[in-house]
C-alpha positions as CSV (number, residue, x, y, z in Angstrom):
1,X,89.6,26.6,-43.1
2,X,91.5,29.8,-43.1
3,X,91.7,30.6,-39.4
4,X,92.7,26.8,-39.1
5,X,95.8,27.0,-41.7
6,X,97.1,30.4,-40.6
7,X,98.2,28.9,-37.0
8,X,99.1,25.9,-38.0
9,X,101.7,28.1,-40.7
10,X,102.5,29.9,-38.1
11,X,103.9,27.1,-35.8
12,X,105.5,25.2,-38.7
13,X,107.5,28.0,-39.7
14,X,108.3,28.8,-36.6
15,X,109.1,25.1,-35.5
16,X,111.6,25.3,-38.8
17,X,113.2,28.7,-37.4
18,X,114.1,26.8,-34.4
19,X,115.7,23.7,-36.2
20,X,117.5,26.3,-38.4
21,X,118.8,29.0,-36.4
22,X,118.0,28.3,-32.8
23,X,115.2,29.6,-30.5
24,X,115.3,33.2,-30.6
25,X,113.0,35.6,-28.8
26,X,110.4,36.3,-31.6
27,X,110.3,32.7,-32.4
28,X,109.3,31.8,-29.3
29,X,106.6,34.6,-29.4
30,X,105.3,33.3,-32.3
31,X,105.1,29.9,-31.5
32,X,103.7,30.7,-28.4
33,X,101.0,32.8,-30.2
34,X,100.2,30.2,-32.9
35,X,99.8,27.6,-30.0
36,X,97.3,29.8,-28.4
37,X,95.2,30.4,-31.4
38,X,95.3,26.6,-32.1
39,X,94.2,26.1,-28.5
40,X,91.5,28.4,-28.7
41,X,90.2,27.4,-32.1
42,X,90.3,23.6,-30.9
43,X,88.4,24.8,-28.1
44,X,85.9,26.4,-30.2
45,X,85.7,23.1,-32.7
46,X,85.0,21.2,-29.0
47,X,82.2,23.5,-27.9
48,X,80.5,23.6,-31.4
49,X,80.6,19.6,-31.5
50,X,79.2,19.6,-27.8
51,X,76.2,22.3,-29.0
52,X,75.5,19.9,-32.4
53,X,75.4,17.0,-29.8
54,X,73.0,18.7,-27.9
55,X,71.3,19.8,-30.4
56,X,71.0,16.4,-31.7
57,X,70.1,15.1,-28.7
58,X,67.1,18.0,-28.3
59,X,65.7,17.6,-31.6
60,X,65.5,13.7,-31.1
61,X,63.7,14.4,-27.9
62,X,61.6,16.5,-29.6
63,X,61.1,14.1,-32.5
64,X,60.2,11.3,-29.8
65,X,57.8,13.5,-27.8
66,X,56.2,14.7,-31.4
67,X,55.7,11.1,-32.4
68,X,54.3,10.0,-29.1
69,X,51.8,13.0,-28.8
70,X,50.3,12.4,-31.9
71,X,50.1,8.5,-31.1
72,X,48.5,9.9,-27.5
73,X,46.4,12.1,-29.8
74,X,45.7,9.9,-32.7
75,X,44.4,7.1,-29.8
76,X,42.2,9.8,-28.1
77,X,40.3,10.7,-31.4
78,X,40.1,7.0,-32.2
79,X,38.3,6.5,-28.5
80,X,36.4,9.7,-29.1
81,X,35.3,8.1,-32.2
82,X,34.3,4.7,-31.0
83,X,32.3,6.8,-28.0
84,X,30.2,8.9,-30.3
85,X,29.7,5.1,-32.4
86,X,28.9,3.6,-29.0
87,X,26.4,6.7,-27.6
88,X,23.1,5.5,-27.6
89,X,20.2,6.2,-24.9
90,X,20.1,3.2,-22.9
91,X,17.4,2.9,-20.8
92,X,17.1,0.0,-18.4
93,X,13.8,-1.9,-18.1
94,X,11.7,-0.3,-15.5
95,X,11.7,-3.0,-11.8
96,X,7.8,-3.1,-11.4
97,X,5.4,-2.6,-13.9
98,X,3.7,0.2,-12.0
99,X,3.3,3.6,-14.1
100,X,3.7,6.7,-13.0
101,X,2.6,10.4,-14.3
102,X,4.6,13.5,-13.5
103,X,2.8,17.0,-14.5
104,X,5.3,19.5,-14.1
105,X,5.5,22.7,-15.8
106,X,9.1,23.4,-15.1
107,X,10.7,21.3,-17.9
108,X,13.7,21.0,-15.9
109,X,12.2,19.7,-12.8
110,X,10.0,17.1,-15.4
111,X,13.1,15.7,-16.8
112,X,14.8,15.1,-13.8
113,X,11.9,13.3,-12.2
114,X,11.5,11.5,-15.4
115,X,15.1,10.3,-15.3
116,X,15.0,9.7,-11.7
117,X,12.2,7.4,-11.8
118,X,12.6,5.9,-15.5
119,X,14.6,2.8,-14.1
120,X,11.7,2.1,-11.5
121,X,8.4,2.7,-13.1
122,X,7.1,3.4,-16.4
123,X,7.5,7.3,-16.9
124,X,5.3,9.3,-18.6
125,X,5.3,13.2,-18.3
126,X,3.6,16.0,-19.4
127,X,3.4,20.0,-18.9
128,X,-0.5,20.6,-18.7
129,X,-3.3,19.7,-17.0
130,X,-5.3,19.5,-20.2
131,X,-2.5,16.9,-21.3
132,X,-2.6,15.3,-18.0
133,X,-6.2,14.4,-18.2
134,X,-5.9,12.9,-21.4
135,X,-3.0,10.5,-20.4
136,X,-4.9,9.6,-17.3
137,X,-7.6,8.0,-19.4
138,X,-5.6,6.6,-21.6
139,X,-2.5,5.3,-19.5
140,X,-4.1,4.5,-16.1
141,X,-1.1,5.4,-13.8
142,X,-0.6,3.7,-10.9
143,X,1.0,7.0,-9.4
144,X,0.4,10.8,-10.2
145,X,2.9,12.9,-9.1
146,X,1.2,16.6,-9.8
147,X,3.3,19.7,-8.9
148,X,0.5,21.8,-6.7
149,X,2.1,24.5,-6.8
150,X,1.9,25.4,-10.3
151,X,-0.2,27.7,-11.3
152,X,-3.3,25.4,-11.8
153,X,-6.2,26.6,-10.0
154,X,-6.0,24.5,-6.7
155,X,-4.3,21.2,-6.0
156,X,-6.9,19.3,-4.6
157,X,-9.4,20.3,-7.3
158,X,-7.3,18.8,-9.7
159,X,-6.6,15.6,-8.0
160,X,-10.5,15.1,-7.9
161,X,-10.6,16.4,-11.6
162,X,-7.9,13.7,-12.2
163,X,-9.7,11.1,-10.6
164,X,-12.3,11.1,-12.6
165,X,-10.7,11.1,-15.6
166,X,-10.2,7.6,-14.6
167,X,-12.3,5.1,-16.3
């Protein structure tokens, strides 16, 4: 408020020094003076209204692109949500009602083949011979699909082993 009055004083008393005694060499120094500090501080007034503009202009960006991230984010949890409701195993019906049998030690290579196939036959799987014996009897595949290379004694005594495990 100060730095406002003092120029202003400045030029009125100076203005009143003109109407009184004439225009006089320090007169006209100070009113030049005062007219240059007013200029100055309006100019200063002008730039801090532009920066508070701005300002408000930035923080209502800000408050927009707040408010829409956390609607983006509040919509993603809500569909993250409804996912993990929605996740179930879905396994279609098989095309044929053939069966097959997969004996594969790598448990890896057993569930692939076991998802590879599940939507064509009925899968079941198993990591042993000694298990694979037992499912022979009691499932009757249509298919045995028997990794030879495992470390079971040899492939084709196994098939024949296999075979008459079948009823």
């Amino acid at each position: 408020q100060r730095e406002l009055r003092n120029p202003v004083n400045v030029l009125q008393g100076a203005a009143e020094n003109v109407q009184e005694y004439g225009t006089s060499k320090k007169t006209m120094q100070s009113l030049r003076r005062g007219s240059r500090r007013m200029l100055k501080l309006m100019d200063m007034i002008q730039q801090f209204h532009r920066l508070n503009d701005m300002q408000m202009q930035v923080k209502a960006e800000q408050d927009a692109l707040n408010a829409e991230t956390e609607q983006r984010f509040a919509e993603i949890q809500h569909t993250i949500h409804a996912e993990d409701e929605d996740v179930r195993e879905i396994t279609p019906p098989p095309i044929n009602k053939q069966s097959v049998l997969i004996i594969e030690e790598d448990e890896d290579n057993r569930l692939h083949l076991t998802d590879t196939l599940l939507s064509f036959f009925n899968v079941v799987s198993c990591q042993s011979f000694s298990e694979a014996e037992e499912m022979v009897s009691i499932r009757q595949p249509s298919v045995v699909l028997l990794d030879v290379s495992a470390d079971w004694n040899n492939g084709q005594e196994l098939t024949r082993r296999l075979l008459r495990s079948y009823p």
